[in-house]
FILUMLO-465883 format. One record per residue (C-alpha): x, y, z. Coordinates in steps of 0.05 Angstrom, whole numbers, padded with zeros to 5 digits, always signed. Example, Ala and Ser with C-alpha at 12.3 -4.5 7.8 and 13.67 -1.06 7.14 Angstrom:
FILUMLO-465883
+--------+--------+--------+
:     px :     py :     pz :
+--------+--------+--------+
: +00246 : -00090 : +00156 :
: +00273 : -00021 : +00143 :
+--------+--------+--------+
END
This chain:
FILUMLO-465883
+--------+--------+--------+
:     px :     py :     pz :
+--------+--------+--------+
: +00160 : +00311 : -00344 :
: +00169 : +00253 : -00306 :
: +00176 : +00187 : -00320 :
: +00124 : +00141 : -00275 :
: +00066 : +00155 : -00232 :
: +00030 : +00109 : -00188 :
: -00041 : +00131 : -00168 :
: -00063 : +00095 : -00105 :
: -00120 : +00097 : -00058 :
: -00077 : +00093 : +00015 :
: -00010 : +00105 : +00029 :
: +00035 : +00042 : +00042 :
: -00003 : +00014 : -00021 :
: +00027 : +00072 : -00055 :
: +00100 : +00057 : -00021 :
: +00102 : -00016 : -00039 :
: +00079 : -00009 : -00107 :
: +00123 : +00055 : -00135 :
: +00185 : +00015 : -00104 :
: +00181 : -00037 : -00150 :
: +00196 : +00020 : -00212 :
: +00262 : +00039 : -00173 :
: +00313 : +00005 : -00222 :
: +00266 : +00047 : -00275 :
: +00270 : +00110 : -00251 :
: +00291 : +00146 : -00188 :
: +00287 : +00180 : -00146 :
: +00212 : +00171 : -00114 :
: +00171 : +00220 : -00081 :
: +00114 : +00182 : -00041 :
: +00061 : +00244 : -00035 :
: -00014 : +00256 : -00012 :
: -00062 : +00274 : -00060 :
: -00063 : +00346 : -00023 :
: +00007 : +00354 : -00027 :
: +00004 : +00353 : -00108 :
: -00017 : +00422 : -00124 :
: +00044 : +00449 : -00082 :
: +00085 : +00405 : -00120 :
: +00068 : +00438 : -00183 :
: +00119 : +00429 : -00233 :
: +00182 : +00420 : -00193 :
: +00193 : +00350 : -00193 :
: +00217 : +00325 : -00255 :
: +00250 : +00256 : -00279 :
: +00235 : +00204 : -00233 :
: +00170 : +00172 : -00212 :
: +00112 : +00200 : -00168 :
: +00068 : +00156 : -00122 :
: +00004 : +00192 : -00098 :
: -00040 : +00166 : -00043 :
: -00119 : +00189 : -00041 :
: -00130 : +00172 : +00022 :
: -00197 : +00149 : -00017 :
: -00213 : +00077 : +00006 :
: -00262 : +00085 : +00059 :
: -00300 : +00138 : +00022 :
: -00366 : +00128 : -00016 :
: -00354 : +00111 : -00090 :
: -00367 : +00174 : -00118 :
: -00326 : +00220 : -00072 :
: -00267 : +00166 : -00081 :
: -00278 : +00174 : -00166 :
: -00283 : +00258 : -00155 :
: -00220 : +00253 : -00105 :
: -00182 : +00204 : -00152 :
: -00201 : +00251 : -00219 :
: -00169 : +00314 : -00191 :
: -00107 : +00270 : -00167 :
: -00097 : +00242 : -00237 :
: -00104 : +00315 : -00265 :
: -00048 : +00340 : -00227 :
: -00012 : +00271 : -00246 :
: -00034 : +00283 : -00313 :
: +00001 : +00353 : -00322 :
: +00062 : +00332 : -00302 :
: +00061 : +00287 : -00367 :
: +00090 : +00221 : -00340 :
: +00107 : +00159 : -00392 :
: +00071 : +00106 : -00349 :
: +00015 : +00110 : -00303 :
: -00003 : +00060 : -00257 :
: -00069 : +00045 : -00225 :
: -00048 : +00011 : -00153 :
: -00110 : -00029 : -00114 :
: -00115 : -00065 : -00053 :
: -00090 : -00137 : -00056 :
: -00142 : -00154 : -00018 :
: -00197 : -00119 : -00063 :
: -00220 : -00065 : -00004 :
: -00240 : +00003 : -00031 :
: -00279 : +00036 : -00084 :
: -00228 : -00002 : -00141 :
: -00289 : +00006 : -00200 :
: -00299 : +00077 : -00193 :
: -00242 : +00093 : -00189 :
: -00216 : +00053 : -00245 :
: -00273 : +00091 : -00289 :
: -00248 : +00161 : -00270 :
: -00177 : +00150 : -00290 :
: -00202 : +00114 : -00360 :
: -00240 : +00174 : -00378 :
: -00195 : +00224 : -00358 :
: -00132 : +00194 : -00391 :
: -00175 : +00174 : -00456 :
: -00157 : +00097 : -00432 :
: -00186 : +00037 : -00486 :
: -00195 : -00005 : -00430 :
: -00164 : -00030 : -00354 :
: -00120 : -00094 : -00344 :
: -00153 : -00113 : -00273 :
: -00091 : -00162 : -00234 :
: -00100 : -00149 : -00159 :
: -00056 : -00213 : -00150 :
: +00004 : -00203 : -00112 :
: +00025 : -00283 : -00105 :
: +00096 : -00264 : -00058 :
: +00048 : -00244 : -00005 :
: +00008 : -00302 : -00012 :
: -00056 : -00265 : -00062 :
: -00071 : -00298 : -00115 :
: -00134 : -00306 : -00165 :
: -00156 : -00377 : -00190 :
: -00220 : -00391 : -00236 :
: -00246 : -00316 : -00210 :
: -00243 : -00331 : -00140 :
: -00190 : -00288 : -00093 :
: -00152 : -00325 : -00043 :
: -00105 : -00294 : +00013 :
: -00058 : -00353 : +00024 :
: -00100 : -00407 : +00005 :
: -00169 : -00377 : +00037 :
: -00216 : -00346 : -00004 :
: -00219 : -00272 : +00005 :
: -00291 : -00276 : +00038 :
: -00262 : -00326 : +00089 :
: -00202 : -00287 : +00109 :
: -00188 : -00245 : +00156 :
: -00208 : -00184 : +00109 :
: -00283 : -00210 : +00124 :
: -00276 : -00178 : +00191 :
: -00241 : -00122 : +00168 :
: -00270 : -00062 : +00208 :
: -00278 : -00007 : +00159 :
: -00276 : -00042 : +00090 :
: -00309 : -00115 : +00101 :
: -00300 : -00161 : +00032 :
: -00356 : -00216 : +00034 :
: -00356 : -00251 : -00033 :
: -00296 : -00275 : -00067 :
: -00307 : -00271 : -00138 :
: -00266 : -00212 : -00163 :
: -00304 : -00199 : -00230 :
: -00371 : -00199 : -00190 :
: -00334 : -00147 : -00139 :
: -00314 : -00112 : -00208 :
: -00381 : -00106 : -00242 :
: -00417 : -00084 : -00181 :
: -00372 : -00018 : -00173 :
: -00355 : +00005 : -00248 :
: -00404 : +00031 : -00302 :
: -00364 : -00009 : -00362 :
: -00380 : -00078 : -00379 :
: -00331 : -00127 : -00349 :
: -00295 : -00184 : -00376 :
: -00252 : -00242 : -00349 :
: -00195 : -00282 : -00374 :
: -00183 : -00353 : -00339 :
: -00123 : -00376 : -00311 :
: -00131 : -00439 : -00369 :
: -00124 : -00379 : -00414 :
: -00047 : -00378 : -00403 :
: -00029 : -00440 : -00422 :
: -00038 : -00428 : -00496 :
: +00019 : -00367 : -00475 :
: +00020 : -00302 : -00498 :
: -00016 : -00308 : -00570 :
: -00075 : -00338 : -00528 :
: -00077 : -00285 : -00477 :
: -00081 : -00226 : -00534 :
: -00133 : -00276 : -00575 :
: -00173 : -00277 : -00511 :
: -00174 : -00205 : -00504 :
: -00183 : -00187 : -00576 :
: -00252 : -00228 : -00560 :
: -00272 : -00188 : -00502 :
: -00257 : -00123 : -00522 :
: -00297 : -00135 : -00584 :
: -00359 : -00155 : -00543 :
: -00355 : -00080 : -00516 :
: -00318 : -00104 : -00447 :
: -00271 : -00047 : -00439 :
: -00256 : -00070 : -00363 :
: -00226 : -00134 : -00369 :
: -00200 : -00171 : -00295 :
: -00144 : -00230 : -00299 :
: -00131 : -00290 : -00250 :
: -00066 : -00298 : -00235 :
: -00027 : -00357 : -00190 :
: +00041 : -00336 : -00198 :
: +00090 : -00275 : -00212 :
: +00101 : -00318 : -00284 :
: +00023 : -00301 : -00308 :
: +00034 : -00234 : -00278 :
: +00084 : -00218 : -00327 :
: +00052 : -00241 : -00384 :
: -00008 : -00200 : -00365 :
: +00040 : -00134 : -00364 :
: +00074 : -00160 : -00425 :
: +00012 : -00160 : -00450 :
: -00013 : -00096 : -00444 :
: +00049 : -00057 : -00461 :
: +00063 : -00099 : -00529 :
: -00005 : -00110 : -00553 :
: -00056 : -00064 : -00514 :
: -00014 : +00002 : -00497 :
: -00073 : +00045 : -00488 :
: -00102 : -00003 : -00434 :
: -00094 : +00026 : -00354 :
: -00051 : -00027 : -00316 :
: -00088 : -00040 : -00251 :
: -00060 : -00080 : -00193 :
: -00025 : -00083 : -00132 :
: +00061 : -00096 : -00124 :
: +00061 : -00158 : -00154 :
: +00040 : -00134 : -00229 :
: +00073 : -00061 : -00205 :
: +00140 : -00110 : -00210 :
: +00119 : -00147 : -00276 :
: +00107 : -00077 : -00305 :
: +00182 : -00061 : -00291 :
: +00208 : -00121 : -00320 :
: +00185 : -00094 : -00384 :
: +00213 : -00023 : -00381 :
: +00285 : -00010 : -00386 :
: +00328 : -00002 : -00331 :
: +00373 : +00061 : -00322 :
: +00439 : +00057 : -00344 :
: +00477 : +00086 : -00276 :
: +00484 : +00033 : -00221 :
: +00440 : +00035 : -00158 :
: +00472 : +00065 : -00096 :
: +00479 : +00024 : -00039 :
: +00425 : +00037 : +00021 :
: +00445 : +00009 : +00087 :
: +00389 : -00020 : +00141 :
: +00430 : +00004 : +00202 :
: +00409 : +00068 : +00226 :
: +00405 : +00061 : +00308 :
: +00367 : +00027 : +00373 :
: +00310 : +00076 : +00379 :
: +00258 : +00052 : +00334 :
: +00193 : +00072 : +00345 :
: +00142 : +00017 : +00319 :
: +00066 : +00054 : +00314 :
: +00024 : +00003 : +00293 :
: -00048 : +00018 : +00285 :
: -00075 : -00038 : +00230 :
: -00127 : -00085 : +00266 :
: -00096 : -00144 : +00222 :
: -00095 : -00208 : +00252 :
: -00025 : -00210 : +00214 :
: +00003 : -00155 : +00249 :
: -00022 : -00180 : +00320 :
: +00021 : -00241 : +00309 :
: +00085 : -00201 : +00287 :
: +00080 : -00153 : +00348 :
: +00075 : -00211 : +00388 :
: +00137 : -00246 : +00357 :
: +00170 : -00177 : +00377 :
: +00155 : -00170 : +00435 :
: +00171 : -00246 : +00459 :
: +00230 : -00251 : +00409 :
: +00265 : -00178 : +00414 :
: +00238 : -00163 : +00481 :
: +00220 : -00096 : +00450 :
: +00167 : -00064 : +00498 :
: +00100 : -00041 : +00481 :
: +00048 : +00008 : +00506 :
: -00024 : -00009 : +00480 :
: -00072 : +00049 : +00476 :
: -00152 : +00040 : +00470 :
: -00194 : +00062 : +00416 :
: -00232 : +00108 : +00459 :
: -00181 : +00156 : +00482 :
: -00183 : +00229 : +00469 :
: -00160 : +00255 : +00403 :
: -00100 : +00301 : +00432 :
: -00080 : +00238 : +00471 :
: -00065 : +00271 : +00533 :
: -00097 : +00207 : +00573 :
: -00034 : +00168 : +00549 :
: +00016 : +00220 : +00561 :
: -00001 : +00240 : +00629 :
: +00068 : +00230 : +00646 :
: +00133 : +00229 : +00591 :
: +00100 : +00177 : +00559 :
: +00142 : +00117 : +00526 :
: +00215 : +00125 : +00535 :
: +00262 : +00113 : +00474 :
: +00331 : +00129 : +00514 :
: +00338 : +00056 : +00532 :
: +00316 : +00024 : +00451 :
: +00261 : +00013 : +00408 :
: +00192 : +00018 : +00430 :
: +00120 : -00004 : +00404 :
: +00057 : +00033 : +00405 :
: -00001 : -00008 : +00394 :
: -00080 : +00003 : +00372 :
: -00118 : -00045 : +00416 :
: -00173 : -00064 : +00360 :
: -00232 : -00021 : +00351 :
: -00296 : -00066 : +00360 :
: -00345 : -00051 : +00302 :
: -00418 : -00046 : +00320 :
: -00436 : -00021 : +00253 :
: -00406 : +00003 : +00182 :
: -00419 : +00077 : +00194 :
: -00399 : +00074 : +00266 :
: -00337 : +00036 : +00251 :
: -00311 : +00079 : +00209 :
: -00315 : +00140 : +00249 :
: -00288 : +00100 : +00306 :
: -00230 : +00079 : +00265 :
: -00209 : +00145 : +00242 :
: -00212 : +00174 : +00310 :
: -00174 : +00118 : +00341 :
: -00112 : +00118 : +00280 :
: -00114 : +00206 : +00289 :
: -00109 : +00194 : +00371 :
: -00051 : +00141 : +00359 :
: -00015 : +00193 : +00315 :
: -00016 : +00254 : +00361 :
: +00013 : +00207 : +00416 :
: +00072 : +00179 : +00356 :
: +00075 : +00256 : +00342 :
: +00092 : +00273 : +00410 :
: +00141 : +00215 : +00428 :
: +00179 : +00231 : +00373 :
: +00177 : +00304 : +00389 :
: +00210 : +00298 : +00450 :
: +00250 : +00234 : +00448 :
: +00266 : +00237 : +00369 :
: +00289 : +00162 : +00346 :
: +00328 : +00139 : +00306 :
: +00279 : +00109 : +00252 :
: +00193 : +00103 : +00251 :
: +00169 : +00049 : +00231 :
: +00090 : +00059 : +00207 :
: +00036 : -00005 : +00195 :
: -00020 : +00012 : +00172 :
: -00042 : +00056 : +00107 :
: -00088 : +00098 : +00154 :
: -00033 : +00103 : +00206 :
: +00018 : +00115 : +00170 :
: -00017 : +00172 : +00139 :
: -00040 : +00210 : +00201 :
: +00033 : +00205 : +00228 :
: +00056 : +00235 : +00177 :
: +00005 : +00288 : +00179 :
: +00023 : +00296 : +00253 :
: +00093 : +00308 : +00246 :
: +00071 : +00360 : +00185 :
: +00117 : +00322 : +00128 :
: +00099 : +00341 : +00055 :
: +00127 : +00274 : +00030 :
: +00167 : +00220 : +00029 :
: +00223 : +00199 : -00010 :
: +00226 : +00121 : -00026 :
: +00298 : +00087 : -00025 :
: +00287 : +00011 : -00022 :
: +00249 : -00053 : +00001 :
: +00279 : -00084 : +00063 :
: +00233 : -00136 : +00056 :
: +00171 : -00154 : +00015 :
: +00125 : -00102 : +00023 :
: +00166 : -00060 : +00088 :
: +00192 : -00002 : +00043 :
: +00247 : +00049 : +00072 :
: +00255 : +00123 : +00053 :
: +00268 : +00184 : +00090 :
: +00206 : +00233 : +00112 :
: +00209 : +00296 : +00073 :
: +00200 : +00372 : +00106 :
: +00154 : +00379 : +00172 :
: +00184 : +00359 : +00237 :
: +00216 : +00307 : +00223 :
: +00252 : +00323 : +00159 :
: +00304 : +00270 : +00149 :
: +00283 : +00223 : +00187 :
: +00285 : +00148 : +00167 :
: +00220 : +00118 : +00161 :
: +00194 : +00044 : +00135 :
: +00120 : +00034 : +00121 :
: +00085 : -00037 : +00123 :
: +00017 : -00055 : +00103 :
: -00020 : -00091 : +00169 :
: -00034 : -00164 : +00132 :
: +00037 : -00152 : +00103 :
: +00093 : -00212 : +00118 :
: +00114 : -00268 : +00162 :
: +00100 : -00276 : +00229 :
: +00172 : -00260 : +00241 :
: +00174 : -00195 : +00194 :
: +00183 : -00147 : +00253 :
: +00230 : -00185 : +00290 :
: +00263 : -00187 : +00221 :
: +00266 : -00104 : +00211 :
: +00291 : -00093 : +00282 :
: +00345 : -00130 : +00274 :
: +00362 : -00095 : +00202 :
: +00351 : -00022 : +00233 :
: +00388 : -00045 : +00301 :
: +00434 : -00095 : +00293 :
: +00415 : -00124 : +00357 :
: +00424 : -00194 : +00372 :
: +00359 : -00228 : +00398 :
: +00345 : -00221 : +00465 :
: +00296 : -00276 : +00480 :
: +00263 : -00334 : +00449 :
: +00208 : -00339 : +00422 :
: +00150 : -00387 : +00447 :
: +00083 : -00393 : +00420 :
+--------+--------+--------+
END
């Protein structure tokens, strides 16, 4: 048995979100969906986050993918399981809501992709990343999973077979007796998927307060920020936490493949602030990489390095997302083989596609979770494969600050700041 499990559909979704349960239960084992049935029984007693890998496929090879996950989830008999979606509403969230409802016998799903510390938040049904709505942002552009309407219950409706409901941020004002009367309403009117604003980690709260007290046979759906409102209501473990320390060395390897307009800012900051060099590869280069290793490649004997995506230019949906994939596999075999023959001190991996093929590259079975640095930049050690042992933090690409990096390198480094930054 164990005692949490987070079903997501990419892997630094997974890592961001299963963190939050680490004052619940520990330790964490951050797996791929193809990883599971190896894992059989073995791990017992703390919580399991599974990626799918499933985003980018169609919806009903993202609801097959995301049954058989939650079967192997499902045998391992854990209290809690948690349905993690994209903050920023990519992916195939309705079908696979609906497999995990039938196959866990669920009443109903709690819909809350809010995640308000990163600047996500739902107001009168429309979906804002920091202050824009959703089909103004960046994700608009987004090159494999474009969002173009804002309205999260319409986005709902048009992917799940169950009648969807909404509750109003006005709704939480009356508290928590008007948030279950509200419900009571819906679910009576045969609206078993129900979706919540939310403006603040305060509503978010009352949402998961909501479900465990008065709805416990309800799936909890959302990104980090409910993941963390779900934990306030569980209780802690007795024992104390140990301590993790940042420091671990100079020779960081940043691999950043995300084609967020986020990230591009934060490398930037890096580069100018840190002085941290970086070595951009195009989307178009062979799949072993060998056109970007023709000689030893980057060098991590003198510090931290960054490899870079350039951005993959989308000429059409289907196109796009063969282009993508391609591009993120080519950028891991060249990760993979700096790493092999330099080995640093920590990875650092943006990206949920990225982060995944690394890992892949370097043949690790898993990851196990040890804390947050900062919002959303989780740390953990890479389990088995190549680089077994190895400290690695994960980052989703719209993820942070424009400082963030320049933030983590100085955590992993201890290096003073070399330069200053100019815009």
């Amino acid at each position: 048995m164990i005692q949490l499990a987070v079903i997501a559909d990419d892997l630094t979704g997974a890592a961001d979100t299963a963190i939050q349960f680490r004052r619940i239960s520990a330790p964490i084992l951050l797996v791929s969906h193809r990883h599971l049935s190896a894992l059989g029984l073995e791990y017992t007693g703390g919580t399991l986050a599974v990626y799918t890998d499933s985003r980018h496929l169609s919806p009903a090879e993202a609801a097959a993918r995301v049954r058989r996950a939650g079967l192997s989830v499902k045998e391992l008999a854990p209290r809690v399981i948690y349905k993690k979606i994209d903050s920023c509403l990519r992916g195939n969230i309705g079908a696979e809501v609906d497999a995990l409802m039938g196959l866990l016998g669920c009443e109903g799903a709690f819909i809350a992709p809010a995640f308000p510390a990163q600047g996500r938040t739902t107001f009168h049904d429309i979906h804002f990343v920091r202050g824009v709505p959703l089909a103004a942002s960046e994700i608009a552009r987004d090159p494999v999973s474009p969002i173009r309407d804002s309205r999260l219950s319409k986005l709902i409706a048009l992917q799940s077979r169950y009648p969807v409901g909404r509750i109003d941020v006005t709704e939480f004002d009356g508290g928590l007796g008007r948030l279950q009367e509200a419900t009571d309403n819906l679910l009576r009117q045969g609206r078993r998927v129900i979706v919540f604003d939310a403006t603040s980690q305060q509503q978010l709260d009352l949402i998961a307060c909501l479900a465990r007290d008065h709805f416990p046979r309800t799936l909890l759906t959302g990104s980090a920020g409910l993941a963390l409102a779900l934990a306030q209501c569980l209780p802690a473990r007795k024992e104390s936490l140990p301590r993790s320390g940042y420091l671990v060395g100079h020779r960081v390897l940043f691999v950043c493949g995300s084609a967020s307009d986020v990230l591009g800012e934060q490398v930037e900051a890096l580069v100018k602030q840190a002085g941290v060099p970086r070595h951009v590869l195009t989307p178009g280069l062979p799949v072993d990489g060998r056109n970007e290793l023709a000689g030893e490649g980057p060098d991590l004997s003198a510090g931290a390095v960054i490899l870079q995506l350039a951005p993959v230019v989308a000429e059409g949906s289907n196109g796009a997302r063969v282009s993508t994939d391609l591009a993120c596999r080519a950028l891991a075999v060249v990760a993979a083989e700096v790493i092999r023959r330099h080995r640093p001190d920590a990875l650092f991996l943006c990206g949920g596609d990225t982060a995944a093929q690394v890992l892949d590259a370097v043949r690790a079975t898993g990851v196990w979770l040890q804390s947050e640095i900062l919002p959303g930049l989780v740390q953990g050690k890479i389990k088995g494969g190549d680089c077994d042992g190895l400290t690695v933090v994960t980052k989703a690409g719209a993820f942070g600050e424009c400082d963030t990096l320049v933030q983590l390198y100085a955590s992993l480094t201890g290096k003073a700041l070399v330069h200053e930054y100019s815009s």
